[in-house]
N, C-alpha and C positions, 0 to 999 in steps of 0.2 A: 242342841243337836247331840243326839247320843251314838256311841263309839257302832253298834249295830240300830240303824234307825228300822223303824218299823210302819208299813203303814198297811191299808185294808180297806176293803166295801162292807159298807155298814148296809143293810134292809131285811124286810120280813116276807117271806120266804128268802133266802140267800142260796139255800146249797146248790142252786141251778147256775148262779153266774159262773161265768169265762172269765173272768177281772185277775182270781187269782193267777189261772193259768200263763193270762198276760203278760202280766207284773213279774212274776216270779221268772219266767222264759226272759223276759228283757234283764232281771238283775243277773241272772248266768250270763248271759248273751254277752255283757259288757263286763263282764265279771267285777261286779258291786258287794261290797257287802250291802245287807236288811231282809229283809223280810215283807212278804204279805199277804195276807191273811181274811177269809170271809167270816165278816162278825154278823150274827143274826141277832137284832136287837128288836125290840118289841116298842111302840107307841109310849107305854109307860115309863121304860128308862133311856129313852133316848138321850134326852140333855143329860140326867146322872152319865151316861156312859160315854158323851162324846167330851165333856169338860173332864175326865178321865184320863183318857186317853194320853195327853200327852207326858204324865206320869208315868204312865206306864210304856213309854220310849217312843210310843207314835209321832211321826212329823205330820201326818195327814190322813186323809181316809176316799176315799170315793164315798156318793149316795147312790141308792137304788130307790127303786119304788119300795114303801108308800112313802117315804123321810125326805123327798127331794124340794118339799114345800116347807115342813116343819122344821129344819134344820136353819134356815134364814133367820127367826127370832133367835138362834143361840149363836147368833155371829155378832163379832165386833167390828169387821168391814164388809160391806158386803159386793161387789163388782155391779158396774152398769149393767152390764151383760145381763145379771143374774138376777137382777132386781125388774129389768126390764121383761122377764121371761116370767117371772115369779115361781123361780125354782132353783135350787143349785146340787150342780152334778160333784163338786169338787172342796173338800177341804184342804185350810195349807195352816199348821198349827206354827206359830212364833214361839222365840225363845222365852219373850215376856209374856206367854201363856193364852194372848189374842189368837181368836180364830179367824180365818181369812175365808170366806166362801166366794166360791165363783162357779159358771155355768158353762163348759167347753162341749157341750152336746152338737150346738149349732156348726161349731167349728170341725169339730167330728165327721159331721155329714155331709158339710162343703171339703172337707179332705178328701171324703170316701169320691166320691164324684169327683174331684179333681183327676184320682187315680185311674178310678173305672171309666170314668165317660173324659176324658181330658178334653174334647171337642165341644163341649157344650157349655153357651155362651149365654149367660142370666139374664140379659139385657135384650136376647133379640127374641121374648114371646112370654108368654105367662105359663104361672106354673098351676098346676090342678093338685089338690092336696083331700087324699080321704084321712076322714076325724080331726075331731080337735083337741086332741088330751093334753095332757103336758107336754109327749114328746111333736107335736103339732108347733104349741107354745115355740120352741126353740128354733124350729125351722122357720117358722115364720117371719122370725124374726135376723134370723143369719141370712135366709133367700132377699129378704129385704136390703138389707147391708148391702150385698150382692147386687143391686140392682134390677132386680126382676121386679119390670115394670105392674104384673098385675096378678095377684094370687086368688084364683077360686077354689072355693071351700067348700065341704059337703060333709057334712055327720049325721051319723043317723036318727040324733035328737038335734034338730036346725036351731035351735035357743042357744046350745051351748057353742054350735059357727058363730050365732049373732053376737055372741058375748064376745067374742075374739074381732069381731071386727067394730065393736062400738071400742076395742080396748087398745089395736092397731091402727084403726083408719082406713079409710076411702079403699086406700088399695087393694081389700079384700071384698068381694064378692062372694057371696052367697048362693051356695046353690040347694034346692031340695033333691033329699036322698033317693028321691023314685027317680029325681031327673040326671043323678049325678055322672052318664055315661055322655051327658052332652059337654060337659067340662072338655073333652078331649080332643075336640073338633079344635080350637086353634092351639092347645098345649103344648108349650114345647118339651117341659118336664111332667110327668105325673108321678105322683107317691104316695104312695101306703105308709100311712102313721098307725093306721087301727092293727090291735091282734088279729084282725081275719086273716084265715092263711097260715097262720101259725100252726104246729104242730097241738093236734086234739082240739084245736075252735073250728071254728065255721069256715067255709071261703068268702073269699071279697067277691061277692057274685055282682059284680056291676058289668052291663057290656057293654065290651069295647073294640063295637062296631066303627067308631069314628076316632079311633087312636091312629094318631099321625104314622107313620114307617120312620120318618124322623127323629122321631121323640124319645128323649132319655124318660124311662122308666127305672124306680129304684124300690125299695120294701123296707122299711126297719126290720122287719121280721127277718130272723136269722134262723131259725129249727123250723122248717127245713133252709139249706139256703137258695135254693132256687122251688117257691113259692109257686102255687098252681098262677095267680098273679103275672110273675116273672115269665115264666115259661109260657102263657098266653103272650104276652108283651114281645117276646121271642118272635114267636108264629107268627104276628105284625111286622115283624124285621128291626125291630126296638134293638138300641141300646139298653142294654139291663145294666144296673147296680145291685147286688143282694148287700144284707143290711148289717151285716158282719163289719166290714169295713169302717162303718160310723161307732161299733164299738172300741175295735183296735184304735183307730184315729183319735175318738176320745178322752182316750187314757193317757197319749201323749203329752200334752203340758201339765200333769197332774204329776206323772211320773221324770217327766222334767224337772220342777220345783222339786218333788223330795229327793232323788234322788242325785242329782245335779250332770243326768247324761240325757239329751235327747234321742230318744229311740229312732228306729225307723220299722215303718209296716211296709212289711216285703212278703214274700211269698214264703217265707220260713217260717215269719212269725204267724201266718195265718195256717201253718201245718201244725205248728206248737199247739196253738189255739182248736183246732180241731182235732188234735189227735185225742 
């Protein structure tokens, strides 16, 4: 541990994340010494620069896209969580030089939802999930834990659903992408994993003629934070989640381990982050 620790989000593109703004608001906040910092690191030195890293004062790092897969061959432990997911969000660097990776994405987006939708209850309906990418991976696998009895899936290449459910099990069904607006007919939760809707892509144009008025609806997508998505889900009379919150939430036990305070996301920290 050194006298100012340091830590940081490693990925390629970087200068778009909110990670530092986070980190750095919570070490004033609690008035910490360290620092942290967005490293944009390239495919080719990844491992040189994360075996690095804690010479040069870092306790740990965040990952970002594309490094949240490759990063798991350059650990010495790797967590259930993360190995189950086949990705990891979070480095924790030891004194004897071990890297620790783990995967708090899932735990993220059941905080974000705790806070925004506190009434919604994983066990009384299934949840409907568009795409299946990595950040798909994580929820699938935290809604599970959860107990939400039945997850249907829809991507707009149905191979890479099938792939997630020969690799989860039964629990996930399958749906095709022209059919994907019948998902929503018993849903209790619906969510957007895919970029549509994101600032400069496309919209999630699926309809959702048959979305419950009940149903917590949530977006990962955060720019914009209320998503043409979100604000149709509105018009339904939905509980919305935007997707901001599973970032703040995520940085939590990461930022806990290095820095040894657990934060809290409140409405300040989400003014920090957006200012």
């Amino acid at each position: 541990m050194t006298d100012f620790p340091k830590a940081g989000v490693i990925g390629n593109p970087i200068a778009h994340s909110l990670s530092p703004k986070l980190h750095n608001y919570w070490l004033k906040r609690y008035g910490l010494s360290g620092s942290y910092t967005a490293l944009q690191v390239t495919d080719d030195n990844l491992e040189t620069t994360i075996r690095a890293l804690p010479d040069k004062g870092f306790i740990g790092a965040n990952v970002t896209i594309p490094h949240k897969v490759s990063v798991l061959q350059f650990a010495h432990h790797v967590t259930d969580r993360a190995t189950l997911i086949g990705a990891a969000n979070t480095l924790i660097f030891k004194e004897d030089g071990r890297i620790f990776a783990d995967n708090t994405d899932g735990y993220g987006f059941l905080a974000n939802l705790k806070q925004g939708a506190p009434n919604w209850d994983p066990k009384s309906g299934p949840a409907a999930i568009f795409g299946a990418g990595g950040a798909a991976r994580a929820i699938i696998v935290a809604l599970a834990d959860a107990g939400v009895p039945e997850i249907l899936l829809s991507n707009r290449t149905r191979p890479k659903a099938e792939a997630l459910r020969a690799e989860f099990g039964a629990r996930i069904r399958v749906i095709d992408w022209v059919q994907a607006g019948t998902m929503l007919v018993d849903a209790n939760i619906v969510i957007n994993t895919t970029s549509l809707g994101m600032k400069g892509a496309q919209e999630l144009k699926v309809p959702l003629d048959d979305l419950r008025s009940d149903a917590v609806v949530t977006d990962i997508v955060y720019t914009p934070l209320r998503t043409p998505f979100l604000v149709a889900a509105e018009q339904h009379g939905c509980t919305t989640v935007d997707g901001l919150g599973m970032l703040l939430h995520q940085g939590v036990p990461g930022f806990e381990r290095w820095f040894g305070t657990r934060p809290e996301v409140d409405e300040d920290t989400r003014r920090a982050v957006l200012a």
